[in-house]
DRENPA-3360 file (N, C-alpha, C; in nm, 2 decimals, always signed):
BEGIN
1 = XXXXXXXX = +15.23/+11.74/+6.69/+15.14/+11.73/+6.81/+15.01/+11.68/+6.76 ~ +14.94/+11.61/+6.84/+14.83/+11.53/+6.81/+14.71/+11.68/+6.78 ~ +14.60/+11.61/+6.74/+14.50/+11.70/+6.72/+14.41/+11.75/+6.85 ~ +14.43/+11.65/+6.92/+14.32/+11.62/+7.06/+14.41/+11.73/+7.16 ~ +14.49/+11.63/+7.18/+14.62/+11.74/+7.27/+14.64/+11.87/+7.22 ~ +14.63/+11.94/+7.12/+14.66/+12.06/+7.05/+14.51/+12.16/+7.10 ~ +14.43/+12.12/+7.10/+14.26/+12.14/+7.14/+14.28/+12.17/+7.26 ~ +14.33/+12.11/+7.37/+14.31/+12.08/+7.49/+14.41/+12.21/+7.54;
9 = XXXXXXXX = +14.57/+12.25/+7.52/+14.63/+12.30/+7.51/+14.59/+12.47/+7.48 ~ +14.48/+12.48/+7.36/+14.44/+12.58/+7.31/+14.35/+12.63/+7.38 ~ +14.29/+12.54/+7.45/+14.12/+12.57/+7.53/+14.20/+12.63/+7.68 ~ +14.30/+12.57/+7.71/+14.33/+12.54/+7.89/+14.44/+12.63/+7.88 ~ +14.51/+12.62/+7.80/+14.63/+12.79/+7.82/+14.59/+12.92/+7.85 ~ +14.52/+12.98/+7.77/+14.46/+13.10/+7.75/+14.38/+13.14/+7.92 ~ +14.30/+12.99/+7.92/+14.22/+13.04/+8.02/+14.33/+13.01/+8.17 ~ +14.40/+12.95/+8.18/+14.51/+12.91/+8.27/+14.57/+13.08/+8.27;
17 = XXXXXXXX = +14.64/+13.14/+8.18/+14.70/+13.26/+8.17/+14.57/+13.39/+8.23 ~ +14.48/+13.33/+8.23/+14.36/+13.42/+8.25/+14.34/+13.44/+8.41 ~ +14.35/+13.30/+8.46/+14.32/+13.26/+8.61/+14.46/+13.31/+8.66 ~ +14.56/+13.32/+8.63/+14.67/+13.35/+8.66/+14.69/+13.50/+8.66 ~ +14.63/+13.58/+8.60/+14.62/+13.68/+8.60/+14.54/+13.72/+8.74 ~ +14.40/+13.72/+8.73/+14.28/+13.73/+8.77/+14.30/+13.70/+8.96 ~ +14.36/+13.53/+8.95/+14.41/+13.49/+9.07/+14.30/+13.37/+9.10 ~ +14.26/+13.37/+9.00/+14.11/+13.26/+9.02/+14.04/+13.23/+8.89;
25 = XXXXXXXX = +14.01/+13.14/+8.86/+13.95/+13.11/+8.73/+13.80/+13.09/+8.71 ~ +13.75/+13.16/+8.58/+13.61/+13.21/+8.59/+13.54/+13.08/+8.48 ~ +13.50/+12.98/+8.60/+13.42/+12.87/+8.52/+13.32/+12.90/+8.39 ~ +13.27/+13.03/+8.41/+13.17/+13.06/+8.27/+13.26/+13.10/+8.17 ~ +13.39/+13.06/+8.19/+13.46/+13.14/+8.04/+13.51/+13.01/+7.97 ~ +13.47/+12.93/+8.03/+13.58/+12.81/+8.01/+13.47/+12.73/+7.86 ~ +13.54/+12.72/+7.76/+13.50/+12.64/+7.67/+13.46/+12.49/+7.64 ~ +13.35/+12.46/+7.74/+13.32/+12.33/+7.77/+13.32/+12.25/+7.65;
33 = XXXXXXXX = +13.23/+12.26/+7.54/+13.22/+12.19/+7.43/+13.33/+12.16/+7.37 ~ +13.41/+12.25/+7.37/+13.52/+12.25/+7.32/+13.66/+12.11/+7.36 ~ +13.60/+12.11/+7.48/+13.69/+12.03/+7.57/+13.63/+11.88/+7.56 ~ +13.50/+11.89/+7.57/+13.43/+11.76/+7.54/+13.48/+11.72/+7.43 ~ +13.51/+11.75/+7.32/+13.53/+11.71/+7.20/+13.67/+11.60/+7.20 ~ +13.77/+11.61/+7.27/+13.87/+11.56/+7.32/+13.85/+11.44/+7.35 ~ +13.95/+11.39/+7.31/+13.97/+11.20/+7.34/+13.99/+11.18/+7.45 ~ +14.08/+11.32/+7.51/+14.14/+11.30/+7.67/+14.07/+11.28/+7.79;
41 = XXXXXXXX = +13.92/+11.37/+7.75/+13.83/+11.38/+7.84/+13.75/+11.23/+7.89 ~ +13.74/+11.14/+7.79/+13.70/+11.03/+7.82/+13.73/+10.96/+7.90 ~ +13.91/+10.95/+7.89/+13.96/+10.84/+7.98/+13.99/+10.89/+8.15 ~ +13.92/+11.06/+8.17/+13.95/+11.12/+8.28/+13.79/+11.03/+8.42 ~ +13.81/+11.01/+8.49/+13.70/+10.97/+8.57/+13.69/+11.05/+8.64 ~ +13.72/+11.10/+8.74/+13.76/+11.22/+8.88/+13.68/+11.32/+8.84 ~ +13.55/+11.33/+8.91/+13.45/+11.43/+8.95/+13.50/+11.56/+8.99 ~ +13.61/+11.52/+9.05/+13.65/+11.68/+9.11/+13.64/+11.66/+9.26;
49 = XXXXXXXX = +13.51/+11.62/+9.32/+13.50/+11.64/+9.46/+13.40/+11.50/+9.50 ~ +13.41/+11.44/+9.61/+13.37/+11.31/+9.66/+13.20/+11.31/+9.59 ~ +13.12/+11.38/+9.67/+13.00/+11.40/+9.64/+12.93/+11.38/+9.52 ~ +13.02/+11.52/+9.48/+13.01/+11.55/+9.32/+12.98/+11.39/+9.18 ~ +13.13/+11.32/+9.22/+13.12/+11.25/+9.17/+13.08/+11.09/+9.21 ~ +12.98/+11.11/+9.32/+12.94/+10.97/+9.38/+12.77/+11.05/+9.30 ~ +12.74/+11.14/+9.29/+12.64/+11.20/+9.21/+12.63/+11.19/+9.07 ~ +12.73/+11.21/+9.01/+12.78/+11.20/+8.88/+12.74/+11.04/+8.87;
57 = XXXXXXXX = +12.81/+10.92/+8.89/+12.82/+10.82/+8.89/+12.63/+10.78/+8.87 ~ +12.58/+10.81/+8.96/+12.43/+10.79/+8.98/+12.34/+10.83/+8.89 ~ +12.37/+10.98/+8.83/+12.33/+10.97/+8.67/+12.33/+10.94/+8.56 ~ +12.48/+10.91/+8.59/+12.48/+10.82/+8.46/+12.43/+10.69/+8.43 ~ +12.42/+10.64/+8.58/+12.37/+10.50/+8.57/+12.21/+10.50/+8.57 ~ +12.13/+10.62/+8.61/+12.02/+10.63/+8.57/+11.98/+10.65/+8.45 ~ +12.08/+10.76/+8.37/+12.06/+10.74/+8.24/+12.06/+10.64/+8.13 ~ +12.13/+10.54/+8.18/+12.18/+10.41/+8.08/+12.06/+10.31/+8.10;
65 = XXXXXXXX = +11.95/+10.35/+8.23/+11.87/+10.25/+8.23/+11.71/+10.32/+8.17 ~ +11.67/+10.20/+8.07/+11.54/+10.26/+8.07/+11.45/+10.27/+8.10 ~ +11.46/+10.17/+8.24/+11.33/+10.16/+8.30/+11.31/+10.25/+8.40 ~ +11.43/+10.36/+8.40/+11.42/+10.47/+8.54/+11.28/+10.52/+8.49 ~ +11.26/+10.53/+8.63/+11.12/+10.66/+8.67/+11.14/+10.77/+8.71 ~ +11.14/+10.85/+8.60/+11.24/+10.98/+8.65/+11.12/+11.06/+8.69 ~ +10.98/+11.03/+8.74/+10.90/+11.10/+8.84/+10.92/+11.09/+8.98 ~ +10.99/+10.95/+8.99/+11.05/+10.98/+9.12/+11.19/+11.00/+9.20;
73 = XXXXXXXX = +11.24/+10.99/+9.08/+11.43/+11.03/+9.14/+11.46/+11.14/+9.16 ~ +11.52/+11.19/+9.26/+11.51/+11.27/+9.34/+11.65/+11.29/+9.36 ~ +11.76/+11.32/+9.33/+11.93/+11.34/+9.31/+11.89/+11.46/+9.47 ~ +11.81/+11.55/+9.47/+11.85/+11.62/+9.63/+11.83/+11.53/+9.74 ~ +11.75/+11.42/+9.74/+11.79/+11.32/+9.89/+11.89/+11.27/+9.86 ~ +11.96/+11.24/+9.73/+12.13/+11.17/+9.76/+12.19/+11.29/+9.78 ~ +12.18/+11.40/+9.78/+12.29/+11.50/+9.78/+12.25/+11.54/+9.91 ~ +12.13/+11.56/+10.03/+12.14/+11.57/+10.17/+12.19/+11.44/+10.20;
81 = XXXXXXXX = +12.11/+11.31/+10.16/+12.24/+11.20/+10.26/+12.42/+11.25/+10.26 ~ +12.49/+11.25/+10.14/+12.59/+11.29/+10.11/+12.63/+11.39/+10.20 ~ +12.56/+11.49/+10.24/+12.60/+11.56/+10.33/+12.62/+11.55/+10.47 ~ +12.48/+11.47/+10.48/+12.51/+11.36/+10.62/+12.65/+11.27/+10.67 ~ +12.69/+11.23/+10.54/+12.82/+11.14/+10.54/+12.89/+11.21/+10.58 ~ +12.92/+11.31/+10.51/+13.04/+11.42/+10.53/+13.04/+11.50/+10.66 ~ +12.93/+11.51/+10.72/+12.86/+11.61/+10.86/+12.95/+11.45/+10.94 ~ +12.89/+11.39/+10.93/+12.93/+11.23/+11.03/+13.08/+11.23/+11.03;
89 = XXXXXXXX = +13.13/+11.17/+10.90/+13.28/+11.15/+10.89/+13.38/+11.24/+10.93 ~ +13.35/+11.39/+10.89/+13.43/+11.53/+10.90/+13.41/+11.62/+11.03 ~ +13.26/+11.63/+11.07/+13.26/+11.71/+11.17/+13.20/+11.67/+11.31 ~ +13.20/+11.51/+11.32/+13.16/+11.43/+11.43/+13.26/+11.44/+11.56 ~ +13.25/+11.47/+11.67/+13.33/+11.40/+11.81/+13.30/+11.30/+11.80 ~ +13.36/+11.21/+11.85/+13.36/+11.04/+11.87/+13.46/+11.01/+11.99 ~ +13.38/+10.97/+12.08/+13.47/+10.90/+12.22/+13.41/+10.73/+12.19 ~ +13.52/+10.67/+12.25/+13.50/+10.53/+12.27/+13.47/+10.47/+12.43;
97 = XXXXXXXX = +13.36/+10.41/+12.49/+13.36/+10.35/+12.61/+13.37/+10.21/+12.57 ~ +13.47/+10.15/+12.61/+13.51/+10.03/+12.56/+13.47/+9.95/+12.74 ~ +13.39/+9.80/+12.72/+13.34/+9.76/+12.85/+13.36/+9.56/+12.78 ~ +13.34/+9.51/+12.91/+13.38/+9.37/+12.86/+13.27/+9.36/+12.79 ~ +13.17/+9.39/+12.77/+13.03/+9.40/+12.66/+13.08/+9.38/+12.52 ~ +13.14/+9.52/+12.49/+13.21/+9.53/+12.38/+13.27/+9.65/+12.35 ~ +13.24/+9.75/+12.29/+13.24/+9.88/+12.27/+13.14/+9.98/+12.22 ~ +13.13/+10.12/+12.32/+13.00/+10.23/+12.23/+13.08/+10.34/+12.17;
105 = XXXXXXXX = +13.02/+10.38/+12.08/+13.08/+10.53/+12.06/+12.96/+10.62/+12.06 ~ +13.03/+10.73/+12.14/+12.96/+10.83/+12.20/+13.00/+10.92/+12.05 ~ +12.90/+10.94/+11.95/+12.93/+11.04/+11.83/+12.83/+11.20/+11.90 ~ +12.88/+11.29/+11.89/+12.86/+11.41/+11.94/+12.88/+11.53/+11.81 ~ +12.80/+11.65/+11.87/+12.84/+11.79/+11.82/+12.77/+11.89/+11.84 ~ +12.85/+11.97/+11.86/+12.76/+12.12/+11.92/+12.68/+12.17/+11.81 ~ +12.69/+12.18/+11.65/+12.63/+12.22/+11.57/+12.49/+12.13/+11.54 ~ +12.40/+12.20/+11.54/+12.27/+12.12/+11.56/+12.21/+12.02/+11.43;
113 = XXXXXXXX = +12.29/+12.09/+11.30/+12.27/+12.02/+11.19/+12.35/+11.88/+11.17 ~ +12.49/+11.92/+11.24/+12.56/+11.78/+11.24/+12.49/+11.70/+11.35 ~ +12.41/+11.68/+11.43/+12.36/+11.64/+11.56/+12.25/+11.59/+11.46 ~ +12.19/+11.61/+11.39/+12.06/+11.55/+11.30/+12.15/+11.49/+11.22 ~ +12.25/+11.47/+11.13/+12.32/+11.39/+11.02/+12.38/+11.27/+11.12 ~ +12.39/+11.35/+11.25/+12.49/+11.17/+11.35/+12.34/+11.09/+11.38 ~ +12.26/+11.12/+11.41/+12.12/+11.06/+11.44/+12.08/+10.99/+11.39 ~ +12.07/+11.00/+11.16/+11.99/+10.97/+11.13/+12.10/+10.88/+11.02;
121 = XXXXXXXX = +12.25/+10.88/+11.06/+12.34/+10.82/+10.97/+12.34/+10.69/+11.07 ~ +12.39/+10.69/+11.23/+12.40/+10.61/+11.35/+12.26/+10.52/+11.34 ~ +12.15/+10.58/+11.32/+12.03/+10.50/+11.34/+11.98/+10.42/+11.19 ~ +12.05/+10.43/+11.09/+12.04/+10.39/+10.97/+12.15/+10.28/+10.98 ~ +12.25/+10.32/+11.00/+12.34/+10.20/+11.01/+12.34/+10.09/+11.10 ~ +12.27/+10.15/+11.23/+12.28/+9.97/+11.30/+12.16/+9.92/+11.26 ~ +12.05/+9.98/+11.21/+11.95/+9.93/+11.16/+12.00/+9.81/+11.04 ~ +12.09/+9.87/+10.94/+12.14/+9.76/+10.86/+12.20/+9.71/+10.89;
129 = XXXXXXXX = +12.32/+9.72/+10.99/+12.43/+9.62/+10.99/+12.38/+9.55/+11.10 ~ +12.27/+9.54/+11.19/+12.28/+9.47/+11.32/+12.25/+9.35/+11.28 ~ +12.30/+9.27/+11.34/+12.33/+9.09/+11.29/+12.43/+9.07/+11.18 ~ +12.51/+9.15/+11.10/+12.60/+9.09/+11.05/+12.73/+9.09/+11.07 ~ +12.79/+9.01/+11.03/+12.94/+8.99/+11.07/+12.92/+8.94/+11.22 ~ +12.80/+8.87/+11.27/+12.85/+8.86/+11.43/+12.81/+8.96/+11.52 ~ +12.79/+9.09/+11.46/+12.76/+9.23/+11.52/+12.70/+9.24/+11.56 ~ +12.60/+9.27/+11.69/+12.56/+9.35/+11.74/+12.55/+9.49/+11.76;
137 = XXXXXXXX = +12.44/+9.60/+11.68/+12.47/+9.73/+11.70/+12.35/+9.77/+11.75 ~ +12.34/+9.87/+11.76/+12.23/+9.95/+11.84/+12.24/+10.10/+11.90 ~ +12.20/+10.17/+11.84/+12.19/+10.31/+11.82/+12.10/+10.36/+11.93 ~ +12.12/+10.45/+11.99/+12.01/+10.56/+12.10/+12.07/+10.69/+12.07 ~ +11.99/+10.74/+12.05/+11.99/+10.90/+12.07/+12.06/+10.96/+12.15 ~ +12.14/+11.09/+12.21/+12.16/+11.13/+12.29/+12.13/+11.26/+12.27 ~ +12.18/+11.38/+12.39/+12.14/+11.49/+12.40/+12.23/+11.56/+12.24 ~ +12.36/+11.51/+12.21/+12.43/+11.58/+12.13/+12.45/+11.48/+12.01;
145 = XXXXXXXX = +12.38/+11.41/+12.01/+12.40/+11.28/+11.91/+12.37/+11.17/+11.91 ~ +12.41/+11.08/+11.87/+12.35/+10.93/+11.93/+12.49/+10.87/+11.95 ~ +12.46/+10.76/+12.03/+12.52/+10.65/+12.09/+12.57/+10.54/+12.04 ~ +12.61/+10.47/+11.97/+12.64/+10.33/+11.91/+12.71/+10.24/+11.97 ~ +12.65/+10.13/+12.03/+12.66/+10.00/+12.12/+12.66/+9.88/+12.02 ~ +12.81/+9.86/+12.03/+12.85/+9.73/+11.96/+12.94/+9.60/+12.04 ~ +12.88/+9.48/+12.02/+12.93/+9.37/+12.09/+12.91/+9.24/+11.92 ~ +13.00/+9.12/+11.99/+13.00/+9.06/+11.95/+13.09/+8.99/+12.00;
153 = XXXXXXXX = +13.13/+8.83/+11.92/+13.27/+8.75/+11.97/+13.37/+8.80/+11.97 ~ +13.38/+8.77/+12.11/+13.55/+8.80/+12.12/+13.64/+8.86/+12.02 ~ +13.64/+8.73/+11.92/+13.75/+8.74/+11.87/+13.74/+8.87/+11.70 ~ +13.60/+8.90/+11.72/+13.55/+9.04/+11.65/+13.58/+9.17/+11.66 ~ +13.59/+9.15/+11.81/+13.60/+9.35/+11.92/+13.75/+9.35/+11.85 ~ +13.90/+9.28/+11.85/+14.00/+9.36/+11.77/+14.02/+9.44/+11.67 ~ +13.93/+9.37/+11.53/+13.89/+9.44/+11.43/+13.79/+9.58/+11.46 ~ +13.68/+9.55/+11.54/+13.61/+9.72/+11.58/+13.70/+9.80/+11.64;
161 = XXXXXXXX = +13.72/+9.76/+11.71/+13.84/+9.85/+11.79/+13.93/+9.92/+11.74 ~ +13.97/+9.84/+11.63/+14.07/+9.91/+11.49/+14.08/+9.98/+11.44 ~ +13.93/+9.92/+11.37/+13.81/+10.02/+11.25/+13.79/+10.12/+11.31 ~ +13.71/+10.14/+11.47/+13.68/+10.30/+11.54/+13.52/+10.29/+11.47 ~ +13.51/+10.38/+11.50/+13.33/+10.46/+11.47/+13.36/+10.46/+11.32 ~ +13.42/+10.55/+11.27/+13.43/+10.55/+11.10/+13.39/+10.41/+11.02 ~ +13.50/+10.40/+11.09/+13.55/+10.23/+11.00/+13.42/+10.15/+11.02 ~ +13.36/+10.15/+11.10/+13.24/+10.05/+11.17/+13.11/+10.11/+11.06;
169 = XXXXXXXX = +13.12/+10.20/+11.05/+13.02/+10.28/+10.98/+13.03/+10.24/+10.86 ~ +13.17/+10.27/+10.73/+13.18/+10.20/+10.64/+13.17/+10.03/+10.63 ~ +13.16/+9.95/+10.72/+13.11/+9.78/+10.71/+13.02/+9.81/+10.60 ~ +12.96/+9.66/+10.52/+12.91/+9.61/+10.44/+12.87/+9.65/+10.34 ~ +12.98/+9.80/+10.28/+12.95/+9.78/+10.14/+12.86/+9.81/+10.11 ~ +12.71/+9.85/+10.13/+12.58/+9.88/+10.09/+12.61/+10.00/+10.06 ~ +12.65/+10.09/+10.02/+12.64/+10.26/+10.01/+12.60/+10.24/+9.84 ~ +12.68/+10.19/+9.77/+12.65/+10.24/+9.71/+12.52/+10.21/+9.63;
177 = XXXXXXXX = +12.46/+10.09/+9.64/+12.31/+10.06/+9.60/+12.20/+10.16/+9.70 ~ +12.28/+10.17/+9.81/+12.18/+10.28/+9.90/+12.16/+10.39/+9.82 ~ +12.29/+10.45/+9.78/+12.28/+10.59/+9.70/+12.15/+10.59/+9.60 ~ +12.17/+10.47/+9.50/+12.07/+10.42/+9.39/+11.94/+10.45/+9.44 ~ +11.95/+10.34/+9.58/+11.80/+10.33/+9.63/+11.73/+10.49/+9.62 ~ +11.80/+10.56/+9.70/+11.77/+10.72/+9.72/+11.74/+10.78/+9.63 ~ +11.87/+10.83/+9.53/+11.79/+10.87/+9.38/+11.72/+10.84/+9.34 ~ +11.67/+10.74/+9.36/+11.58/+10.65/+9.25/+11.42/+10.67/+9.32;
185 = XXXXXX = +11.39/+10.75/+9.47/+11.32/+10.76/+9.49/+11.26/+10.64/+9.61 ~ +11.34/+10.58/+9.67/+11.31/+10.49/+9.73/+11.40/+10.44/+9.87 ~ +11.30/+10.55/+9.94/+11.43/+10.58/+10.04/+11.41/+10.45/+10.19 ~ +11.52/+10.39/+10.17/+11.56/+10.31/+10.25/+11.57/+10.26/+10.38 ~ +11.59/+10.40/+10.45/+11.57/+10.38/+10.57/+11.50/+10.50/+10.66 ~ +11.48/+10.49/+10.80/+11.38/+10.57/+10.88/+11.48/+10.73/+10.87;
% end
């Protein structure tokens, strides 16, 4: 048996037989350094949880650079937007009023925190994406959320239609230099 794997085995049994006991495993027992030391750990990427590791990602890339300003990076506005995403994606209502115009989505919620994450994710997004791909967007407020009014060519509304609110929301790819922008202190939008 390799040396690395033998390590790994020795650190994660004991405590595996522990959590198995117990019915849950006690993160402060766990022999972190020990496991770092492992070849295996390197080639592992997976944060564990979305957030976590779209966080992860962001420090390390702040770390590698030297010109970060670490007076103003701020890792808790990426970790409230991130929660925004999640408040949006996970605990949004979304109806579609579809009109020869194009299509709105009515994003809603009775919890008042997710009503502030649809507001300020809805009003950031058509702010960036309005004019591309053809798009037309445009965000209003409502009593339970905001509104999102999308038109464009014809031959565009099939693909929105497809995509839905979610999908429209992920367009253009910017997230993850937005993330940057945020940590890094330089927040992007209203």
């Amino acid at each position: 048996m390799n040396r690395p794997l033998a390590l790994i085995i020795a650190v994660v049994f004991p405590l595996s037989a522990q959590a198995q006991e117990s019915g849950q495993m006690d993160h402060s027992q766990m022999n972190h350094d020990a496991m770092m030391q492992t070849s295996v750990v390197g080639k592992l990427t997976e944060g564990g949880q979305g957030a976590f590791a779209a966080i992860a990602e962001i420090v390390a890339l702040l770390d590698e650079d030297p010109a970060t300003d670490w007076a103003r990076v701020d890792i808790d506005a990426l970790r409230q937007h991130l929660i925004d995403m999640d408040n949006v994606t996970l605990r949004a209502q979304v109806d579609a009023e579809v009109s020869k115009a194009g299509v709105a989505y009515l994003v809603t919620s009775e919890d008042q925190a997710v009503q502030a994450s649809i507001r300020r994710m809805v009003a950031a997004h058509a702010a960036t994406m309005n004019g591309v791909e053809s798009l037309s967007l445009m965000a209003t407020e409502t009593e339970g959320g905001s509104r999102l009014a999308i038109s464009g060519p014809a031959d565009a509304m099939p693909r929105v239609m497809a995509l839905g609110f979610i999908g429209v929301m992920t367009l253009g790819m910017h997230h993850q230099s937005h993330h940057l922008a945020v940590a890094s202190g330089q927040y992007p939008h209203p």
